[in-house]
C-alpha positions in Angstrom: -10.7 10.3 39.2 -9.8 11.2 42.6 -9.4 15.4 43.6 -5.8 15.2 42.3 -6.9 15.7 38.6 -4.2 16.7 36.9 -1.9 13.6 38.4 -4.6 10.9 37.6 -4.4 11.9 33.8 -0.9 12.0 33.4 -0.4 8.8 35.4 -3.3 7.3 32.8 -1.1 8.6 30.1 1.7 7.7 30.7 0.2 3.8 31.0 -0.6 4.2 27.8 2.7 4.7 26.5 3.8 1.7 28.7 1.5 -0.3 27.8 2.9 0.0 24.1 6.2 1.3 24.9 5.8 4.2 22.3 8.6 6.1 23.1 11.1 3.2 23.8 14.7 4.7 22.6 13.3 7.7 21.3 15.2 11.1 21.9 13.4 13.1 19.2 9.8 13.5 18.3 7.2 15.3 16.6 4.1 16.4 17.9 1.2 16.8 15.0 0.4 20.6 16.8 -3.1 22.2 15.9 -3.2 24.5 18.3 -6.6 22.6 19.8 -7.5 20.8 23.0 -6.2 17.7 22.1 -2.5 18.7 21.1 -2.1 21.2 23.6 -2.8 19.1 26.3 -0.6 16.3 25.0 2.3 18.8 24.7 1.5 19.9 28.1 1.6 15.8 29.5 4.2 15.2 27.3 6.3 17.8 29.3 4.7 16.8 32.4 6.6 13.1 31.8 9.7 13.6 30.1 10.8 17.0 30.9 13.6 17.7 28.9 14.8 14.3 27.8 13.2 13.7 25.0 13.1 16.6 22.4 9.6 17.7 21.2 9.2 19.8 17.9 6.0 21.1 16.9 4.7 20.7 13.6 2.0 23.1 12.4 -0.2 22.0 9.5 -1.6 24.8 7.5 -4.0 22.9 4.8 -5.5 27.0 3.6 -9.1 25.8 4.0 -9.9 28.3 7.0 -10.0 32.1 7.2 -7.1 33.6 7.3 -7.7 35.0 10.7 -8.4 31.7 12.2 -5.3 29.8 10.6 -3.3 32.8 11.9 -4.4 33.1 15.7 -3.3 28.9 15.4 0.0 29.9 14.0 0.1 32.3 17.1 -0.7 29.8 19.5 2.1 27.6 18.0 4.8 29.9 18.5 3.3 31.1 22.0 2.9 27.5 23.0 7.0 26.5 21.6 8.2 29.3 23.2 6.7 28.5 26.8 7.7 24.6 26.8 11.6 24.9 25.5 10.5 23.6 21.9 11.4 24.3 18.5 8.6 24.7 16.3 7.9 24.4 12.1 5.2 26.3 10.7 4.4 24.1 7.5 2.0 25.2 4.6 0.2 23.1 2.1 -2.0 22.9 -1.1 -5.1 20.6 -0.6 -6.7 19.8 -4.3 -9.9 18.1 -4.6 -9.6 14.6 -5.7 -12.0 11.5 -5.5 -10.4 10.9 -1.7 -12.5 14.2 -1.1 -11.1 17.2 0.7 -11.2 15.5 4.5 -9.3 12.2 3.0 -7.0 14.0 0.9 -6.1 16.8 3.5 -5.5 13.9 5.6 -3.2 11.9 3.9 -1.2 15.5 3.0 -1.2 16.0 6.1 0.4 12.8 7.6 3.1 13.0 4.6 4.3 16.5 5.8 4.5 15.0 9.2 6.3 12.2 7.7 9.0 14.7 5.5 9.7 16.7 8.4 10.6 13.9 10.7 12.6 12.5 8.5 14.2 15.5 8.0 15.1 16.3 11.6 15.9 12.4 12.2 13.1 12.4 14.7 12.1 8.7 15.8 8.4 9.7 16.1 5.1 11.4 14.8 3.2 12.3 18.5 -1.1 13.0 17.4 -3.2 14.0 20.0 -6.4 11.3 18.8 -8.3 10.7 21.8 -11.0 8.4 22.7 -13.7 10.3 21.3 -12.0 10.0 18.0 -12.0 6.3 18.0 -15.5 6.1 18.6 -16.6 8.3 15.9 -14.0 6.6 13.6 -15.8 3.3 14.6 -19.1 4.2 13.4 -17.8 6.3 10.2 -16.7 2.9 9.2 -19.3 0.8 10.1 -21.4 3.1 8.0 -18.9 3.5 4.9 -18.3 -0.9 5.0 -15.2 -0.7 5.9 -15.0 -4.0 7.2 -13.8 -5.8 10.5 -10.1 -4.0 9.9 -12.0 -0.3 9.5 -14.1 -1.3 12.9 -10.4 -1.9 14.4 -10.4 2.0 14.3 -7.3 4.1 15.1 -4.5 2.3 16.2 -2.6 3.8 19.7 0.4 2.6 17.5 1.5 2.6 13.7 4.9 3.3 13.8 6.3 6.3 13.6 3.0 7.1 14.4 2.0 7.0 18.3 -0.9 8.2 20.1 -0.6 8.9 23.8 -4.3 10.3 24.2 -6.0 7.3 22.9 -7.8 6.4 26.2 -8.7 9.4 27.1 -12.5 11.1 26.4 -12.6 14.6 25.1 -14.6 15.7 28.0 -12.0 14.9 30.1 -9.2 16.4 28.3 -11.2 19.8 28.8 -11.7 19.4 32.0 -7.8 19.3 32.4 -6.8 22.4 30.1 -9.6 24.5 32.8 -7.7 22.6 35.3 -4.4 23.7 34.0 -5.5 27.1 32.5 -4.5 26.2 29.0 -5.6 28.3 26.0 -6.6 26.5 22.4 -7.8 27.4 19.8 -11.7 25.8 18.6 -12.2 24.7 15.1 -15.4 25.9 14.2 -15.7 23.7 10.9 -16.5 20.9 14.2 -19.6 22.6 14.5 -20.9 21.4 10.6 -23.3 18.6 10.9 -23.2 18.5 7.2 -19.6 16.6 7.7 -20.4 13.0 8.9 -18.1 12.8 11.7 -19.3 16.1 12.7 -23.0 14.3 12.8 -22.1 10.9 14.3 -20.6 13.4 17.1 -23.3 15.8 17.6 -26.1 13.7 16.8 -26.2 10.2 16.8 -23.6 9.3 19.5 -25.1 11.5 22.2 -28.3 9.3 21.9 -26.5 5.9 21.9 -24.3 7.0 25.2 -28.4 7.9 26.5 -28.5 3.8 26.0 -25.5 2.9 27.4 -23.6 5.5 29.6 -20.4 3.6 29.5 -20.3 3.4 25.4 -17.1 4.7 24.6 -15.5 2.1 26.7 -17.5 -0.9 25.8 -16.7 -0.2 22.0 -13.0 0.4 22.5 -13.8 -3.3 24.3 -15.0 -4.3 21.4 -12.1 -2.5 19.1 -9.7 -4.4 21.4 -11.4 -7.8 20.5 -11.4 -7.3 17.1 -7.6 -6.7 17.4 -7.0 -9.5 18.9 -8.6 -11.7 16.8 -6.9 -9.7 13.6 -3.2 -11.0 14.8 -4.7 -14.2 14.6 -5.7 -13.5 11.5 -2.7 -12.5 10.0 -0.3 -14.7 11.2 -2.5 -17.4 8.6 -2.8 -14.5 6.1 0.9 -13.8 6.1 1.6 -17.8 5.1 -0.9 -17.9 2.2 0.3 -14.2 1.0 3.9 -15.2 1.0 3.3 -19.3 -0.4 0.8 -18.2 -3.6 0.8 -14.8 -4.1 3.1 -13.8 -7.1 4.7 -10.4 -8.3 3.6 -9.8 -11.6 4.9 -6.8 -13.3 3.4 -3.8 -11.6 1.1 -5.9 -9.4 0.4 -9.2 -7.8 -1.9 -12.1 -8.9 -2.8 -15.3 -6.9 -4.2 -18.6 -8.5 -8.0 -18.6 -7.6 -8.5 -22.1 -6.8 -6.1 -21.7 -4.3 -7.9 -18.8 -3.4 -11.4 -20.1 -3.3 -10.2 -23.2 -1.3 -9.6 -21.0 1.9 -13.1 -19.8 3.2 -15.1 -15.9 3.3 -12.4 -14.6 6.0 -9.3 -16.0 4.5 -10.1 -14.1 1.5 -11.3 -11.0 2.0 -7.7 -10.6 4.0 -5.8 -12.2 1.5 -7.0 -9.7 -1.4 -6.9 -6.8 1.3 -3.3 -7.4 2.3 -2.7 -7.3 -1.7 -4.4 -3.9 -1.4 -2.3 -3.2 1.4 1.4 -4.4 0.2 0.6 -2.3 -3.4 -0.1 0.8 -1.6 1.4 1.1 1.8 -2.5 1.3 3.7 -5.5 0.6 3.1 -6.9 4.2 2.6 -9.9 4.5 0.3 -10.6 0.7 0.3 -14.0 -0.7 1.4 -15.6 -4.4 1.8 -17.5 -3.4 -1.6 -14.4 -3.2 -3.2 -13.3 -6.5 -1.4 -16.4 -8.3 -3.2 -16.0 -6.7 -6.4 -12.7 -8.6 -7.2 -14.4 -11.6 -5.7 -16.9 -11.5 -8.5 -14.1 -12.0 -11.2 -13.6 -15.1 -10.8 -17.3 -15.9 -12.5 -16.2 -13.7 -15.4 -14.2 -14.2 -18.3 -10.3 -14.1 -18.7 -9.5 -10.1 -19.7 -12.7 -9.1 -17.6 -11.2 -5.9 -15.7 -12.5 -3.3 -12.7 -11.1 -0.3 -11.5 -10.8 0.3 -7.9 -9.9 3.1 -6.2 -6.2 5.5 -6.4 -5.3 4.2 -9.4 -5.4 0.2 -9.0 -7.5 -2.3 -10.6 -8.2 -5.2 -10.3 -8.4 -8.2 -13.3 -9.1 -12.1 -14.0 -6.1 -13.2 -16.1 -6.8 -16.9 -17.2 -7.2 -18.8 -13.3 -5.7 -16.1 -12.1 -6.9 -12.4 -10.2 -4.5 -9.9 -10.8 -4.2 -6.7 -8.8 -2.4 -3.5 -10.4 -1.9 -0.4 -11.0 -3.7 1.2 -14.2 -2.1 2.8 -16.8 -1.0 1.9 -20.3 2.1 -0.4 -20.2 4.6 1.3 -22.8 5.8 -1.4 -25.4 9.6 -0.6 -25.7 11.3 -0.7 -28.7 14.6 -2.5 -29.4 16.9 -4.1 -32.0 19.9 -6.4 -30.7 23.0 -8.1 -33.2 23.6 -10.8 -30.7 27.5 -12.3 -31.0 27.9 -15.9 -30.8 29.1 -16.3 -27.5 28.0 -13.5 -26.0 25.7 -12.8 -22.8 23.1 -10.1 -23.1 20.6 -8.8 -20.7 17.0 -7.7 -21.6 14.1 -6.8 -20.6 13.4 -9.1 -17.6 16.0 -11.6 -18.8 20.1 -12.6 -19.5 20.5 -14.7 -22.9 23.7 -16.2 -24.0 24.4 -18.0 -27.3 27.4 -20.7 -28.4 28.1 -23.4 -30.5 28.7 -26.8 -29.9 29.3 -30.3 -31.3 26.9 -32.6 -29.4 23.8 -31.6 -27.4 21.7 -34.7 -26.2 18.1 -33.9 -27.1 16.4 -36.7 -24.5 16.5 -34.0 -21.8 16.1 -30.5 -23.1 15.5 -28.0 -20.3 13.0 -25.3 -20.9 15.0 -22.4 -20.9 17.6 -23.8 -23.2 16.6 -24.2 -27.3 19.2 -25.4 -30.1 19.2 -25.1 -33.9 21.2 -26.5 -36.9 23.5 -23.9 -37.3 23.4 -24.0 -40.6 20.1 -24.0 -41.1 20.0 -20.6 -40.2 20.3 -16.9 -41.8 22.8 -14.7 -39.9 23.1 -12.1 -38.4 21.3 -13.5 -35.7 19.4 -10.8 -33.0 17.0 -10.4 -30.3 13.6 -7.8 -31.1 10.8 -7.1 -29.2 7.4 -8.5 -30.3 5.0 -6.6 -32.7 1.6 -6.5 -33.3 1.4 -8.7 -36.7 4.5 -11.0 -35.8 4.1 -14.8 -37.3 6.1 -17.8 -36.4 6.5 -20.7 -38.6 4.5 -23.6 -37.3 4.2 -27.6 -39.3 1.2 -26.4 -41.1 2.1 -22.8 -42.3 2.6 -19.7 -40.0 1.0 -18.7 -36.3 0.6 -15.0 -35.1 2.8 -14.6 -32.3 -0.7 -12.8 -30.4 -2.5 -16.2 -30.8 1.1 -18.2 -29.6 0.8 -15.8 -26.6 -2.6 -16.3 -25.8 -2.5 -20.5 -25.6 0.5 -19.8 -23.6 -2.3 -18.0 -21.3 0.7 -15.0 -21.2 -1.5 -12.1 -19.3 -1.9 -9.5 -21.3 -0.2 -6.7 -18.8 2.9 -9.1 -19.1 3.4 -9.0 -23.1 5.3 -5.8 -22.9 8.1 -8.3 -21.8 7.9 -11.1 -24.6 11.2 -11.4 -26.4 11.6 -12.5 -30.3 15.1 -14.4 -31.1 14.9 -13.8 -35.0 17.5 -14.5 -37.9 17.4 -12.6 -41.0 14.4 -15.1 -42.5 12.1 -14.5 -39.1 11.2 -15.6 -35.5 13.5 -18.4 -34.0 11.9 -18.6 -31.1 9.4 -16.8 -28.7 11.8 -17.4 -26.0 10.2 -19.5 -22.8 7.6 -20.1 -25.1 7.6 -21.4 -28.0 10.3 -22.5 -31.1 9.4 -21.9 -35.1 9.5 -25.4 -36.6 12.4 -25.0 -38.5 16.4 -25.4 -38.2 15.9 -28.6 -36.0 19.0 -30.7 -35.5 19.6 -34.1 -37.1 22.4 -36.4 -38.2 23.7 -34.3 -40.6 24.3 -31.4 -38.1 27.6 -30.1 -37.9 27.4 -26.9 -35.6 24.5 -26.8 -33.2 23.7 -23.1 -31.8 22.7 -23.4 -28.4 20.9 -20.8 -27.0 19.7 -20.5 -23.2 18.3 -17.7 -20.9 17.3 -16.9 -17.3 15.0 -14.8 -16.1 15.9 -12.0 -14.0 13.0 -11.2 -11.5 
């Protein structure tokens, strides 16, 4: 950087935001304020660039870890800082429980979802964090170490919408040098100084003895970051026409076919399942290569076989199928339906409708349609859902409706929706499934009940 210091940064950030036009059409934004180097110097660039014309709130995160004369000198700071740069400020307090996430990764994700609320609250177009390149790095090598994958070594993103990150080239060094340049006050997080976190340790410890190998480290592995990337959108734009061609919704998850899955090779995959990770949950938060491989290996064990992976999902072969949910017990609901000849009902996940007629040719029977000799049957006639102990009447005797289900390879998650069309002597038909052999047509039919249904999802 030449002597003018202060103009060489801001003209670096605001190519940044340029480069990926992160405040196109925005008039209203957030800034993610802690009080620290790196927000106070982007509120201070921020200002630097747009003036007035875009208007910046600041958002205060209080997660109640830190002593209460810390948090408060921050809250200071805030107001101080709104007050001297024309902004409106929000002061915003949360609880932070420990949870399997741990306290960084759940204070984290609380975090981002306050940001998120109060955006949305204000109508503001965008969620401004001060990440710099620093961050990146050490976010690099946290998930090299955790397995994250070739997605986790992609890092921090300068953009996730809302989300944008104008600091994202620039070293922490050098954002210190520009507050003493500016004569900026911030508050310092002394929890930074803990070597028993691991980011704390890859900063103080092991990074400062790579950049000993290679000065220029923090550029070659955003490089590297940025050829990942690349490579990524490739990626995707294959992933995106396998995930929308053979991946299926199945009741409170998604399942693909795994032949189809295991024709594509390692790469193909491991995105495929990830981006089912992804679609269930919004990110991929929590999720690791181990976990990747660990609903791999299902497909060598038997149907039923199940795993559970991590904020609240599992993961489970169902017949040639891997199916990717979330846990819980699926709540078998009760009901009891007099169905009117003629009539159209809806439910569960399907619309059924009933009537009588004279002729019905046999020679093409659709599978959603079934039809009975009228007279054969016991009336009233009504729709129940299954229970455990149901039997169907079969040529050789009578079939529970569990072991009907299971030839018909129906995953067990999916039961919850099987439908029983009953007269008053039993089970008509498992509808889409299966008919009990009795009340068949034949040439002495006089009234033929036709009965048809659609699903619904």
């Amino acid at each position: 950087m030449n002597s003018n210091f202060v103009e060489e940064l801001t003209k670096r950030v605001r190519d940044t935001i340029e480069e990926y036009r992160m405040f196109e059409n925005t008039k209203k934004a957030v800034i993610g304020f802690s009080a620290g180097p790196d927000s106070v110097c982007l509120l201070d660039v921020l200002k630097r660039i747009y003036g007035d014309t875009i208007d910046f709130f600041l958002v205060y995160i209080n997660h109640r870890l830190r002593p209460q004369n810390i948090l408060k000198k921050e809250e200071r700071l805030t107001r101080d800082y709104a007050q001297n740069y024309g902004c409106r400020y929000r002061i915003i307090k949360i609880e932070v429980p420990k949870t399997r996430k741990g306290l960084e990764g759940e204070a984290r994700e609380r975090r981002y979802n306050a940001l998120l609320n109060y955006a949305k609250k204000i109508s503001a177009s965008r969620i401004v964090l001060g990440h710099n390149l620093d961050d990146v790095v050490e976010t690099f090598f946290l998930n090299l170490v955790r397995g994250s994958g070739t997605l986790g070594l992609q890092s921090i993103p300068a953009v996730r919408l809302p989300f944008v990150r104008p600091l994202i080239n620039i070293k922490k060094d050098v954002i210190l040098r520009y507050l003493k340049k500016r004569g900026l006050n911030f508050a310092i997080d002394t929890t930074n100084l803990d070597t028993d976190i691991r980011r704390n340790l890859i900063r103080k410890k092991i990074i400062p003895h790579l950049v000993k190998l290679n000065p220029q480290l923090h550029y070659v592995i955003k490089r590297e970051i940025e050829i990942l990337h690349t490579d990524e959108e490739y990626f995707q734009s294959l992933i995106q026409k396998i995930f929308d061609k053979f991946v299926e919704k199945k009741g409170n998850g998604l399942a693909i076919d795994i032949r189809r899955l295991m024709y594509y090779n390692k790469a193909i995959r491991n995105r495929v399942l990830m981006n089912m990770i992804i679609y269930l949950k919004n990110d991929r938060t929590g999720f690791e290569s181990k976990h990747i491989e660990a609903i791999l290996g299902l497909k060598n064990k038997q149907s039923g076989k199940r795993i559970a992976l991590p904020d609240n999902l599992y993961a489970q072969r169902v017949y040639g199928k891997l199916f990717i949910g979330y846990a819980g017990k699926e709540e078998r609901k009760n009901f009891f339906i007099p169905l009117k000849i003629g009539e159209e009902i809806e439910i569960s996940n399907l619309r059924l409708k009933t009537e009588l007629v004279k002729n019905f040719d046999l020679t093409n029977l659709p599978e959603n349609i079934e039809v009975f000799d009228f007279e054969g049957l016991k009336p009233p006639l009504l729709l129940r859902n299954w229970k455990s102990g149901d039997k169907i009447k079969i040529r050789d005797g009578t079939k529970r409706i569990k072991e009907v289900l299971n030839e018909a390879k129906v995953p067990v998650n999916q039961r919850v929706n099987t439908v029983l069309f009953c007269d008053q002597k039993g089970v008509l038909w498992v509808i889409g499934i299966r008919r009990a052999y009795r009340a068949f047509i034949n040439k002495k039919t006089k009234n033929i009940l036709k009965v048809e249904f659609e699903y619904l999802d």
